[in-house]
N, CA and C of each residue as an Amber inpcrd file, in Angstrom:
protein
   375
   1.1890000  37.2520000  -4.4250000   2.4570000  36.5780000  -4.6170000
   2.3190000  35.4560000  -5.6490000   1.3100000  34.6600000  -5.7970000
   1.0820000  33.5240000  -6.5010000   0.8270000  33.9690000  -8.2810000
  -0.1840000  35.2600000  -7.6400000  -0.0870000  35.7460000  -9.1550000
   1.3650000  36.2390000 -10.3170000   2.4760000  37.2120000  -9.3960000
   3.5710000  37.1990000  -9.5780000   4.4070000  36.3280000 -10.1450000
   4.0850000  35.0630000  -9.4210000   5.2860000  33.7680000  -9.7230000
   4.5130000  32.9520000 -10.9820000   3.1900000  33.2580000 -10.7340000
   2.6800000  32.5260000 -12.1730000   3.0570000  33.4320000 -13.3610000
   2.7560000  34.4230000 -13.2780000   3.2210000  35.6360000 -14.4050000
   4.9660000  35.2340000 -14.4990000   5.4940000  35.2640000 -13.8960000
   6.9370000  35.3120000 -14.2770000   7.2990000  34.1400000 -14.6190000
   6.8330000  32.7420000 -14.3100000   7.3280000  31.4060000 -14.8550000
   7.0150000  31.1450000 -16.5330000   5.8530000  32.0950000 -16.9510000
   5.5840000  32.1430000 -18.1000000   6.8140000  32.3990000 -19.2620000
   7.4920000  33.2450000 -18.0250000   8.8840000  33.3390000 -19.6660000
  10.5020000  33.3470000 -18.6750000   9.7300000  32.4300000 -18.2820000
  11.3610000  32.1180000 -16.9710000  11.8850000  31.1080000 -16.2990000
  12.5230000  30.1460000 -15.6180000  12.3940000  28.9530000 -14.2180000
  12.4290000  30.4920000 -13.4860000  11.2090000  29.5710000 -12.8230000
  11.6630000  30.4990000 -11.2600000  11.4480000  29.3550000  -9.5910000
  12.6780000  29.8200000  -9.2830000  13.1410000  28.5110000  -8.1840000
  12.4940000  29.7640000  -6.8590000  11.9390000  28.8440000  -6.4690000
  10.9970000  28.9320000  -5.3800000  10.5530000  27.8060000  -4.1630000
  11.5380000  28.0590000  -3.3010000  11.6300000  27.6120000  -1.8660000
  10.9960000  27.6430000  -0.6310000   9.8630000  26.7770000  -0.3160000
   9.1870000  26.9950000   0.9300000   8.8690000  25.3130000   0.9000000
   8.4030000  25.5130000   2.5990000   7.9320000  24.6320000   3.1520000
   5.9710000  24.3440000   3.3910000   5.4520000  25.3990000   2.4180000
   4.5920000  25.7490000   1.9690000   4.0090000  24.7350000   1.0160000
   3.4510000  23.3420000   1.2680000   3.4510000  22.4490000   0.2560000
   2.5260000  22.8740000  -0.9910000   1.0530000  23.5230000  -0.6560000
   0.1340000  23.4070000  -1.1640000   0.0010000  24.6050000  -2.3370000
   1.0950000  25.7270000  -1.8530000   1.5790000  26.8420000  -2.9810000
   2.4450000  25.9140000  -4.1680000   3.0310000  24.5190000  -3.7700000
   4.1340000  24.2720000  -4.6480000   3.2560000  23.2390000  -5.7990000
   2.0110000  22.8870000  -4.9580000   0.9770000  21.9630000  -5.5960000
   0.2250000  22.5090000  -6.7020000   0.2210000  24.1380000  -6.2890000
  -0.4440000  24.8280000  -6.9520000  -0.3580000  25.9760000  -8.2850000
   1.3920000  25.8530000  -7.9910000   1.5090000  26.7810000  -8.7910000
   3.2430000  26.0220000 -10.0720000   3.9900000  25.0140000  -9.2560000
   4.5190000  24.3650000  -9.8330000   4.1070000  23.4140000 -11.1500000
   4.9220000  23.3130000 -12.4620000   4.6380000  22.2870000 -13.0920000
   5.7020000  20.8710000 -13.3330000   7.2470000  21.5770000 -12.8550000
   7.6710000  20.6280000 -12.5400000   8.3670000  20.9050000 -11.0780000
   8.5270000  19.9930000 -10.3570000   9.3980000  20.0420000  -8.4120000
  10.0650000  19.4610000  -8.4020000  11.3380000  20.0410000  -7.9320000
  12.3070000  19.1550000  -7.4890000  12.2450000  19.4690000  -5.7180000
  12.2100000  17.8110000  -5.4090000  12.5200000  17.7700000  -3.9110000
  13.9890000  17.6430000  -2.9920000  14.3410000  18.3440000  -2.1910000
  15.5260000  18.5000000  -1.6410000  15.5470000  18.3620000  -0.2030000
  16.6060000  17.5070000   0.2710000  17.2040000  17.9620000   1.8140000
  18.5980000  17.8910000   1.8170000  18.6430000  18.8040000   2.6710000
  20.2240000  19.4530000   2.7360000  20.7660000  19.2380000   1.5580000
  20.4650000  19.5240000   0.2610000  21.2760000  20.4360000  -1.0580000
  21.2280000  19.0240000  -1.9000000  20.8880000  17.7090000  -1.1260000
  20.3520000  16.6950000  -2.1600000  19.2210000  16.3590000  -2.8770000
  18.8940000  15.7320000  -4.1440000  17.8080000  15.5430000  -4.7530000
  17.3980000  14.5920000  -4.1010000  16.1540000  14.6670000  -4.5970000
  15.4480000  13.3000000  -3.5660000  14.9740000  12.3690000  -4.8380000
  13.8940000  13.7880000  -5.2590000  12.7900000  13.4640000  -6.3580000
  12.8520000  14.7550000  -7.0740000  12.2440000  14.3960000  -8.5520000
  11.5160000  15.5600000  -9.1240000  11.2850000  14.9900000 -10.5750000
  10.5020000  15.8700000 -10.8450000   9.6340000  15.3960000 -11.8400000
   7.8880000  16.5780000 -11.2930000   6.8630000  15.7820000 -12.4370000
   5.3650000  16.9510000 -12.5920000   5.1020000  15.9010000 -10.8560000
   4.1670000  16.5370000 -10.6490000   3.1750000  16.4030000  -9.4980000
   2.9810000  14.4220000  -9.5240000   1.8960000  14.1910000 -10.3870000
   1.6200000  13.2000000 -11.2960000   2.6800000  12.2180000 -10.7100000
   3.6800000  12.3420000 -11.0080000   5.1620000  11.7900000 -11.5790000
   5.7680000  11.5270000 -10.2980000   5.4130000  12.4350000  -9.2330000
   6.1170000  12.4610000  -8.0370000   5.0910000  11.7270000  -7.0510000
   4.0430000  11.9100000  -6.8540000   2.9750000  10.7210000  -5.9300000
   3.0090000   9.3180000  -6.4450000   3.6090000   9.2510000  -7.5690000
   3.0760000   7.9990000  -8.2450000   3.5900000   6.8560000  -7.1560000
   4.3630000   7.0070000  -7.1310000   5.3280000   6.3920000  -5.8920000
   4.5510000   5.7040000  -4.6790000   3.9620000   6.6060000  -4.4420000
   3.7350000   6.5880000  -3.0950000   2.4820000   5.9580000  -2.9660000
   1.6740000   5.9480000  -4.5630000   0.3030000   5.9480000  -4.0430000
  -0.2300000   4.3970000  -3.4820000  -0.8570000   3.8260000  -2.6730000
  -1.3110000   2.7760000  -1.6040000  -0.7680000   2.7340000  -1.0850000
   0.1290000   3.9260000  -0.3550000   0.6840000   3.9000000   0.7980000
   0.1580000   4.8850000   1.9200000  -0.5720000   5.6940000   1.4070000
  -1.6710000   6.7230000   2.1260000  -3.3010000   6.6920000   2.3800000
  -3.4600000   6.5690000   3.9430000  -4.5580000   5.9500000   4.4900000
  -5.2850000   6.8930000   4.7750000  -6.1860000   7.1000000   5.1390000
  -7.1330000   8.2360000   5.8180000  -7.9930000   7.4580000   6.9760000
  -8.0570000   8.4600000   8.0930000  -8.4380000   7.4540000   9.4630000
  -9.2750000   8.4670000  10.4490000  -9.9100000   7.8240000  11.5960000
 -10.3470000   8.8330000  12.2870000  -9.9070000   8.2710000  13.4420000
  -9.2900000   8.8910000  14.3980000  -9.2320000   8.5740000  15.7060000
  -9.9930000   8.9740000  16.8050000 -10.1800000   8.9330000  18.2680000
 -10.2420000  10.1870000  19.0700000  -8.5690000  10.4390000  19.3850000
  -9.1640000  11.2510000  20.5590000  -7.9920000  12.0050000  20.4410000
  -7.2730000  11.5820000  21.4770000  -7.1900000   9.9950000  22.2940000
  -6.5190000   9.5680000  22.9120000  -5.7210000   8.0470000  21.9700000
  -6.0140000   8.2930000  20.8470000  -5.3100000   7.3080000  19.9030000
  -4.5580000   8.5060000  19.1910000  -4.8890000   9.3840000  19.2540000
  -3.4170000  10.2710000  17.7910000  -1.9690000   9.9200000  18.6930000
  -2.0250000  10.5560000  19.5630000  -0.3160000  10.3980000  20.1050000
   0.1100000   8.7900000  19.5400000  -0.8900000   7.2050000  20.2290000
  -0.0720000   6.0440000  19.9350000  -0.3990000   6.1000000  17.9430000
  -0.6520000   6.5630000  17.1810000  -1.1280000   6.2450000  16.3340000
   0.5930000   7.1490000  15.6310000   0.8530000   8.2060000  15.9660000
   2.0220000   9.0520000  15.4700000   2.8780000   8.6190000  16.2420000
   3.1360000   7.6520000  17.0730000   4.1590000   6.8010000  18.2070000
   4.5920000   6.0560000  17.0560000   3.4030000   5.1610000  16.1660000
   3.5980000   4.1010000  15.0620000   4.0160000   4.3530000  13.8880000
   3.2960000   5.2960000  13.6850000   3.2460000   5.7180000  12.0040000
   3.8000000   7.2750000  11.5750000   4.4070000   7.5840000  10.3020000
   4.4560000   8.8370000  10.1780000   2.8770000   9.2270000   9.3150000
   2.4840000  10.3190000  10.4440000   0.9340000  11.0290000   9.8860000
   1.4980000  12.3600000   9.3610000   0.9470000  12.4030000   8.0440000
   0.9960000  13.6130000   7.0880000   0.6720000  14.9820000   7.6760000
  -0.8120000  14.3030000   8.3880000  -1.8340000  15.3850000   8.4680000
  -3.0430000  14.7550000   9.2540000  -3.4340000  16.3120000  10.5070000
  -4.6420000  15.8600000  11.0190000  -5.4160000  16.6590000  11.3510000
  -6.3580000  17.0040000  11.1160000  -7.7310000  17.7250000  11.1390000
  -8.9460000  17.0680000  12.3960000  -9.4490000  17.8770000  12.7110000
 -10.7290000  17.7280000  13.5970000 -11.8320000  17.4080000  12.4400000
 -12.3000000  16.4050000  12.9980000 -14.3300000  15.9000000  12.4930000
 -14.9470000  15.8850000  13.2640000 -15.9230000  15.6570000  12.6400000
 -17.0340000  15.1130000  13.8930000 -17.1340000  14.0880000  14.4190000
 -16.0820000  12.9110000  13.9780000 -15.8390000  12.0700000  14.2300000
 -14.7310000  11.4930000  15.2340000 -14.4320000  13.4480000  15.7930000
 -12.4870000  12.7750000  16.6860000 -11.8090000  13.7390000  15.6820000
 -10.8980000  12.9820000  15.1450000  -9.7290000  13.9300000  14.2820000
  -9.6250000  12.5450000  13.1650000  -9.5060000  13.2430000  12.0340000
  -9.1500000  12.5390000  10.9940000  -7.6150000  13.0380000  10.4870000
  -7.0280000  11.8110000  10.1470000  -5.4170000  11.2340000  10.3320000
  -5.2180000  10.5030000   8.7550000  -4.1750000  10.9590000   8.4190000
  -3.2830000  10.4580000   7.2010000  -2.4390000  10.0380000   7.8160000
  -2.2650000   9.1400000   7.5580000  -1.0240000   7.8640000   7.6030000
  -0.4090000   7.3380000   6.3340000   1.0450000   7.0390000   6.8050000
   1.6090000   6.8490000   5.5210000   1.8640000   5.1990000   6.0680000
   1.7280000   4.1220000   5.2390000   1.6880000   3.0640000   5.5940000
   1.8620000   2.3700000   4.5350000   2.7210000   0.9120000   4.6990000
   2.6500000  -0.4630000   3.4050000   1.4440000  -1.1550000   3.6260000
   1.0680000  -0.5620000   5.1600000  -0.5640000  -1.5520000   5.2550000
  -1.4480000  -0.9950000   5.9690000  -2.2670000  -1.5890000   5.9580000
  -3.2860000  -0.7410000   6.5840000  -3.3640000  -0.4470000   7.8930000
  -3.5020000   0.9970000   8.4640000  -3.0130000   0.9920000  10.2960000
  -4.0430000   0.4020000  10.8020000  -5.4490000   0.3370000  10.0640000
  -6.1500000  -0.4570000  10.9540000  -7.4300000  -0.6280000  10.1510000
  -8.5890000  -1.5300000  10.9210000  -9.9650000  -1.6350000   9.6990000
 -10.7770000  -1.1910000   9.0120000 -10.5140000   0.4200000  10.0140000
 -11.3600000   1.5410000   8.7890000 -10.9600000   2.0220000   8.4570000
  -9.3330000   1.6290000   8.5630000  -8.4870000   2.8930000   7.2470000
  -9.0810000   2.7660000   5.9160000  -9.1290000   3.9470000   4.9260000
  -9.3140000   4.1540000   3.5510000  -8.1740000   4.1960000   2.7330000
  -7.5980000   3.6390000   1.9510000  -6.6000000   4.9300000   0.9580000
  -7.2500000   5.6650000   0.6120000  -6.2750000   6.8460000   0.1040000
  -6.5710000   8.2670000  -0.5270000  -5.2700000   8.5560000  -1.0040000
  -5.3690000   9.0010000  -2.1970000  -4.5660000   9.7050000  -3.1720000
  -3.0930000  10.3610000  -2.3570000  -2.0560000  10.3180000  -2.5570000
  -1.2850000  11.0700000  -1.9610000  -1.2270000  12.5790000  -2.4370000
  -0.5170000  13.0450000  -1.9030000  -0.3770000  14.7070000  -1.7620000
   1.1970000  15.0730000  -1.8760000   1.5610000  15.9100000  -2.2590000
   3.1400000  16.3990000  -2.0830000   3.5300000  16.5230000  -1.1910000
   2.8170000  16.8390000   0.1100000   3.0560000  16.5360000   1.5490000
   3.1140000  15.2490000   1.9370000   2.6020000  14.5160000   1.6380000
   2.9680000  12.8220000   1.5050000   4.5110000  12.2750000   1.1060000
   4.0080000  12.5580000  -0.2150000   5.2620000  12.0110000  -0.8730000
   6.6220000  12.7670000  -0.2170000   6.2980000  14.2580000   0.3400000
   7.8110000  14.5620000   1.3460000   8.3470000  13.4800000   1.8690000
   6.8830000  13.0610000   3.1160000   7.0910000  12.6100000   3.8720000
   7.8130000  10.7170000   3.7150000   7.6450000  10.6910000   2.6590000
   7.5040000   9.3190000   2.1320000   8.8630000   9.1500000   1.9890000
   9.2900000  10.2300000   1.2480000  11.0710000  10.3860000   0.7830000
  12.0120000  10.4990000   2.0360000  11.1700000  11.2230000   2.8880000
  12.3960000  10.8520000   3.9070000  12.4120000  10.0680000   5.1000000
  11.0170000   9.6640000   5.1690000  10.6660000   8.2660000   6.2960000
  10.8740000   6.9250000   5.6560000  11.1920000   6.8430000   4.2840000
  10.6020000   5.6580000   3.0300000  11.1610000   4.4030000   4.2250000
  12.5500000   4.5530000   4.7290000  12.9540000   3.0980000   5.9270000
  12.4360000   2.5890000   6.3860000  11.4690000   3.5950000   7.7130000
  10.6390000   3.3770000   8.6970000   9.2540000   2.7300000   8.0220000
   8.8200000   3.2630000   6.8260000   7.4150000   2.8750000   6.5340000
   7.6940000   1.7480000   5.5050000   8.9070000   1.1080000   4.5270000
   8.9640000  -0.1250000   4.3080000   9.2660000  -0.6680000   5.4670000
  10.0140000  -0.7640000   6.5360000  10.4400000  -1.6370000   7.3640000
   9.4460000  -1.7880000   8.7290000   8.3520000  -1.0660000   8.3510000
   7.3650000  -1.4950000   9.8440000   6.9200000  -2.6340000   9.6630000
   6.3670000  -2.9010000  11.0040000   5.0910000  -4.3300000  11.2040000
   4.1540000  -3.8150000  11.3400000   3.1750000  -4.5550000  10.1960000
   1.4230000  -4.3960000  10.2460000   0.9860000  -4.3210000  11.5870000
  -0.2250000  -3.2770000  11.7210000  -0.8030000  -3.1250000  12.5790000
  -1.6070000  -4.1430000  13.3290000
């Protein structure tokens, strides 16, 4: 499928709709972001995190902090380590002392566009 849509954008737009972030990361050169039939954002990749970027943390919890941790914050994304589960957070500050930033993602910046209230208007952790 990816090969298809790359072959055909070569001499075409081709509008392509999913909730599939990492196909749109991958095969898009410019995105426009939408909910319910409004623009949000759009613009290259680049163009669209720029926004967002020191607002995305990377964290490890166990796994009796994810629930209060997604009680607080909107989390992108969470994966198992060896450490518990490691947690993206979208934040103006840091959720806590070993948060890292890390680069945002188009799954970020979704999330950014339509939480942007909640995550300017929180209180530091």
């Amino acid at each position: 499928m990816k090969n298809l849509i790359t072959k055909a954008a070569q001499d075409a737009t081709v509008i392509y709709s999913t909730h599939i972030v990492s196909d749109i990361e991958a095969l898009a050169r410019s995105i426009i972001i939408m909910k319910q039939g409004r623009i949000l954002a759009a613009g290259a990749v680049n163009q669209l995190t720029e926004p967002v970027e020191g607002l995305v943390w990377k964290m490890n919890v166990d796994y009796s902090g994810l629930a209060t941790l997604q009680d607080k914050y909107i989390c992108s994304s969470s994966n198992r380590s060896s450490d518990g589960i490691e947690v993206r957070v979208l934040s103006s500050t840091p959720p806590s002392a070993g948060a890292e930033p890390v680069y945002p993602t188009l799954e970020d910046v979704y999330l950014y566009l339509i939480h942007q209230d909640k995550i300017k208007g929180e209180s530091p952790a």
